[in-house]
N, C-alpha and C positions, 0 to 999 in steps of 0.2 A: 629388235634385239633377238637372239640366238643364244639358247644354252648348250654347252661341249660338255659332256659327261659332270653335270653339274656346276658350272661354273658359266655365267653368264659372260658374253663380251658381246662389242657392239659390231655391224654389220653395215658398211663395211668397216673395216677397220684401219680407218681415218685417225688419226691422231686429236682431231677436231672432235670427234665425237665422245674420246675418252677426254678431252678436259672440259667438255660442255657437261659431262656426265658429273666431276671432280668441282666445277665452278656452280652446278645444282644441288649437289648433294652434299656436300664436303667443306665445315669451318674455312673460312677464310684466312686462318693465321698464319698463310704462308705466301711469298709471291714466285712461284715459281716460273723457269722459263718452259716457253711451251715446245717439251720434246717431251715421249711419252717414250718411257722406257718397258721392251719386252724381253730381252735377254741379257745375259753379262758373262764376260767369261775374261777372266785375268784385268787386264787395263782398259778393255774394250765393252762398251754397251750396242745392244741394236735396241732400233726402234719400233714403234707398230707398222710400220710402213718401207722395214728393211736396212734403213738406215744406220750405217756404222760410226759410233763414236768414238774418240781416245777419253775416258775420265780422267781429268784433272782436278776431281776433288777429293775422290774416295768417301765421299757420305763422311765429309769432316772427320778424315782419319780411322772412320771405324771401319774401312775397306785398305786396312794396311797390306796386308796378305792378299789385294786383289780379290774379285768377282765368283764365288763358288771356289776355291782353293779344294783340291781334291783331298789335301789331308783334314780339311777343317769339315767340308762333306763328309765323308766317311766315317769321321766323328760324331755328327749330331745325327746320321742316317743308323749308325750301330747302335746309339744309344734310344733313340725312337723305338727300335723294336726289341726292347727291352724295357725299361719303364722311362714314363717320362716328368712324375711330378708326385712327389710323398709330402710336402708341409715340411716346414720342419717341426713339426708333432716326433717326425720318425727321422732316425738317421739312414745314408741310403750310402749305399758301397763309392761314391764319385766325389762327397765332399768332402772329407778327410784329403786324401790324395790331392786334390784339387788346390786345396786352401797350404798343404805343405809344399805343393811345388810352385806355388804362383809365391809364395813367401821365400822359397829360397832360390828364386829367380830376382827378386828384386831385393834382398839382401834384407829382410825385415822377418820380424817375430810372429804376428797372428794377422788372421785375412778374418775382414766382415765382408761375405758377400752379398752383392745385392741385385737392382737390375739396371735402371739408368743410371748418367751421370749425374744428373740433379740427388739421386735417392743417396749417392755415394756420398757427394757434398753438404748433403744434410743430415747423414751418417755420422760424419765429421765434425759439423759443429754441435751436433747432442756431445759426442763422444768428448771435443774440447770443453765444452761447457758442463759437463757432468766432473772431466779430469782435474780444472778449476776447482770447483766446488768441495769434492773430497780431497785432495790430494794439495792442492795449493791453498787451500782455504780463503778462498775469493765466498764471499759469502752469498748462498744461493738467491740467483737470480738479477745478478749485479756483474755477470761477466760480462767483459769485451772480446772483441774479434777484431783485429785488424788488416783490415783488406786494401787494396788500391785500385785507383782510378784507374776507367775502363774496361776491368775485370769483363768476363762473362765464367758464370759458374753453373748458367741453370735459369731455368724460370718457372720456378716453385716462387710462392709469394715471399718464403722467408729470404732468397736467393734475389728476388728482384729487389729487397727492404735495400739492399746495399749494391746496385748495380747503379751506374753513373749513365746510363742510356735513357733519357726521357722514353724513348719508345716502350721498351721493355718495364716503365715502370708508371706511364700514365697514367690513371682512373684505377690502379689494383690498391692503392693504400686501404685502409692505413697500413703499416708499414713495422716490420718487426724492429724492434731496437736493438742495442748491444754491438752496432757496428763502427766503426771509424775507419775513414776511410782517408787516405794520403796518397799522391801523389806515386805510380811505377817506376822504379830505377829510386828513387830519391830515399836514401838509406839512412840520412838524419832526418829526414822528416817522419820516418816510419822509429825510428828509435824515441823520438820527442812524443811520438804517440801512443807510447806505452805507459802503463800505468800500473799501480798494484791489482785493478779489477783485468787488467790482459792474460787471456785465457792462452791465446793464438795468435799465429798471422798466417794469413791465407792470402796463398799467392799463385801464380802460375808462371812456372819458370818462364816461360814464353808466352804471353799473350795473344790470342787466336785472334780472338773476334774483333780483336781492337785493330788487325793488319797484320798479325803474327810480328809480334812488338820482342825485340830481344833483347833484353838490361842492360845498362853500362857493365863494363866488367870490370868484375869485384862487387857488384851490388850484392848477390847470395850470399856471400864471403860474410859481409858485414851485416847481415839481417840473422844470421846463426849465431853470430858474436851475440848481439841485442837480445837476442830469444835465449839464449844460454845465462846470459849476465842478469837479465829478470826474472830467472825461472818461467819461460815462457815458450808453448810449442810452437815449433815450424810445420804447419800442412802446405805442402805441394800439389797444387791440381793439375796431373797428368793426364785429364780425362782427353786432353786431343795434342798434347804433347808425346806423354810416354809409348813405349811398345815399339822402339824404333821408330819412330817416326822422325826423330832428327840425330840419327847415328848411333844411340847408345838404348839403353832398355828403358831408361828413365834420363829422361831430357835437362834434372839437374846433376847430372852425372857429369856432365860438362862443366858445373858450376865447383868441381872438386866438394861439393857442400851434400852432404844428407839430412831430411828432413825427419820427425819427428814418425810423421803421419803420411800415405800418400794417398790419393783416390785417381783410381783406374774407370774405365771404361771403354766404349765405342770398340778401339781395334782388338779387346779383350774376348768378344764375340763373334770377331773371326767376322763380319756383317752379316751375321746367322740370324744372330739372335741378342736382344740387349743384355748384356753381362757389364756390371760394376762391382767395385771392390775398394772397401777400406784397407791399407794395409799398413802397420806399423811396428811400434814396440807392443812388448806386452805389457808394458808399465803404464802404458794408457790405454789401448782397447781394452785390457785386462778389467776396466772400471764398469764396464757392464756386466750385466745379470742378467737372469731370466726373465723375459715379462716388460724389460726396459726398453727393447728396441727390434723390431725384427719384421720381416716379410712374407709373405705367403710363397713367391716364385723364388724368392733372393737362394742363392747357393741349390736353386733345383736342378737334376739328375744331368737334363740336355744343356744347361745352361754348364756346369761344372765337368761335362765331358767335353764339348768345345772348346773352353775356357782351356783344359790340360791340354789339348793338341794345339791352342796357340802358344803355350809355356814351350812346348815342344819345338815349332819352329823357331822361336826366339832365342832355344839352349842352345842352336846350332851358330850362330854368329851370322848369317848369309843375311840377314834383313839388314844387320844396322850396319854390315859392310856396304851392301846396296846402297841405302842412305845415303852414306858419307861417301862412297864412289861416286853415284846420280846425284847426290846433292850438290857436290864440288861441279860440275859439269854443269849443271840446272844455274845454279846463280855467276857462274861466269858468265854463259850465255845471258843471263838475264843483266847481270852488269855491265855488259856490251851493250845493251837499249838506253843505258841514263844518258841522256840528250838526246836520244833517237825516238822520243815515244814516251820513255819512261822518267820519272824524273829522281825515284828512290826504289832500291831493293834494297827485303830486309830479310832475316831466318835463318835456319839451320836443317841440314840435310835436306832430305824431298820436301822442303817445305818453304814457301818464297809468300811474300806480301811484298806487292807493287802498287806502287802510286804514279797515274798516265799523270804525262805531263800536263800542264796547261795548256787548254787546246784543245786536248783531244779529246775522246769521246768518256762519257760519261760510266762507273763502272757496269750499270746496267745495259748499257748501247753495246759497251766491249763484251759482255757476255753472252747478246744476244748474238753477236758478229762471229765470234767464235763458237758458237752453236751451230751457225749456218755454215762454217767450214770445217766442221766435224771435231769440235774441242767443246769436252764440256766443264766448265769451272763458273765459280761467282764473285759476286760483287760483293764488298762489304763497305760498307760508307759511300761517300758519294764517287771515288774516285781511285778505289783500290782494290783489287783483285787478289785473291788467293790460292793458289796454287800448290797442291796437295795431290799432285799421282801417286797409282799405288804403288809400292815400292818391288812389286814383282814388274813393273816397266818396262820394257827393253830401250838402250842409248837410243836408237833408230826412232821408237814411239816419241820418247821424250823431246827428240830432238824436232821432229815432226809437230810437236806440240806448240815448242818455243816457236818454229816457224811461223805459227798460225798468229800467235803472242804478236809478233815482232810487226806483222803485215795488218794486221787491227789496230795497235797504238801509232803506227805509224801514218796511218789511213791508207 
């Protein structure tokens, strides 16, 4: 081992040797494939070993704006040498600003900022479960939350209590109450599961992790109806939908429907840095106080001067034109593979879940294959891939990419 101006790396610089170093030192809860990433710049990563890749994932949408984006650099590099962390003991000149343009970018009243998606998602159900409480008179401690099968929202333990993936919920019990959980898409069985203790429903317009799962249409239609007729809020989890990532700034925009509540993150930090956000009316964030809820980093100086310069590319329209230009192209192509490989494509804008046919290779085989011919995307379940470029792409990358797609499912 060799230290460069304080920073150790290993000699030589093998790719074997940073994940031997990753597989010694480093939790297990991840399975990653073995490419060791040293630079990035727009759609493209290199390796320790020189190797150039196209990303097809974007770090699950929180690389919407691509690899180092010079206006989102520029941003968290200005604001570094300036301050970079007050508490919020003190107010600091970036979060005001910050909290009124990211709110009048998504057409909503008050921003709780914070850092992860999990912390946003759990921002959310305090904040339903406290709005319950005072305001509907659900009597404390007795609210529900109603979610659907398949969800991911996090894996904080109160976020696993109601997550339908044995993995994600094996050995962590016991297990938070107050959830119900019904069937995605099925908008009478989600209305049957309401009740006078229903605080919420919490959903995600688009279901990521379960395949990027996209609802019958009219299901949003009809779960606003159900929420409105019981006095009952609608939270949207935008944490890997929203921010243009399927053509519009918020993914139920599509749905002609607005929710109540949204929670932001991932491509909110620009892939700088973790930036989340509650954002909604004021007639329910409004239900907090001092002392009730808050973070030490949540809405700090770098995080909130990033956060305005992704509002900034997003006020310009060119991201969710991208989307919906590269998206329309992305799943043609990709709906040209059913019977050749693929058996289902599903999503909206730069965003596709595919399922290889029967046959072919497993989705971990297809991601190691497309690794070794310069694509990098993953597996989720045993036989579905997702695919998530960033949306600064060029046709040529993307179509380069689908190539690679096409020549792996097909064997």
């Amino acid at each position: 081992m060799t230290t460069l101006a304080g920073r150790e790396t290993a000699s030589p610089a093998s790719a074997e040797s940073f994940i031997e170093l990753d597989e010694r030192w480093s939790t297990h809860n991840y399975h990653p494939l073995p490419v060791v990433i040293a630079e990035a710049e727009g759609a493209t990563v290199t390796d320790v070993e020189g190797k150039s890749y196209l990303d097809f994932l974007s770090g699950y949408s929180a690389l919407n704006f691509g690899h180092r984006h010079p206006a989102l650099i520029a941003a968290a590099v200005e604001q570094l040498g300036r301050v970079t962390l007050t508490s919020r003991a003190f107010h600091h000149d970036q979060l005001g600003l910050f909290c009124r343009e990211l709110a009048e970018l998504t057409g909503t009243e008050m921003v709780l900022p914070m850092n992860s998606g999990a912390e946003a998602v759990e921002s959310a159900v305090k904040v339903a479960r406290k709005w319950a409480h005072q305001v509907k008179g659900v009597p404390d401690g007795t609210a529900e939350i109603v979610v659907a099968g398949g969800n991911f929202h996090g894996r904080t333990t109160t976020i696993v209590s109601f997550s339908t993936d044995d993995t994600a919920r094996a050995d962590f019990g016991p297990f938070t109450p107050g959830f119900v959980t019904v069937p995605y898409g099925d908008a009478d069985a989600l209305r049957a599961a309401i009740s006078p203790r229903t605080a919420a429903v919490l959903l995600e317009p688009v279901q990521g992790e379960a395949g990027v799962i996209v609802p019958p249409a009219g299901y949003f239609a009809d779960v606003r109806r159900a929420c409105d007729e019981h006095g009952v809020l609608l939270i949207a989890d935008e944490i890997q939908s929203g921010l243009a990532r399927t053509g519009t700034v918020l993914a139920l925009d599509h749905e002609g429907v607005r929710a109540d509540v949204y929670t932001l993150g991932k491509a909110l930090g620009g892939g700088i840095l973790p930036v989340s956000a509650v954002v909604g009316s004021r007639a329910v964030l409004g239900v907090l106080k001092p002392g009730e809820h808050g973070s030490t980093f949540g809405g700090n100086p770098v995080a909130c001067a990033v956060g305005r310069a992704v509002v900034r590319l997003l006020q310009t329209g060119e991201y969710q034109q991208r989307s919906t230009e590269l998206g329309a192209h992305l799943h043609s192509r990709l709906a040209s593979l059913i019977g050749h490989g693929l058996s289902t494509v599903r999503g909206r804008g730069l965003w596709a879940g595919v399922d290889i046919a029967a046959g072919g290779p497993s989705g971990r085989e297809a991601s190691e294959a497309l690794a070794g011919l310069g694509v990098l995307c993953k597996e989720t379940h045993d036989h579905t891939l997702r695919i998530a470029p960033p949306l600064v792409i060029t046709r040529e990358e993307l179509d380069r990419g689908i190539d690679a797609i096409a020549k792996v499912v097909q064997g």
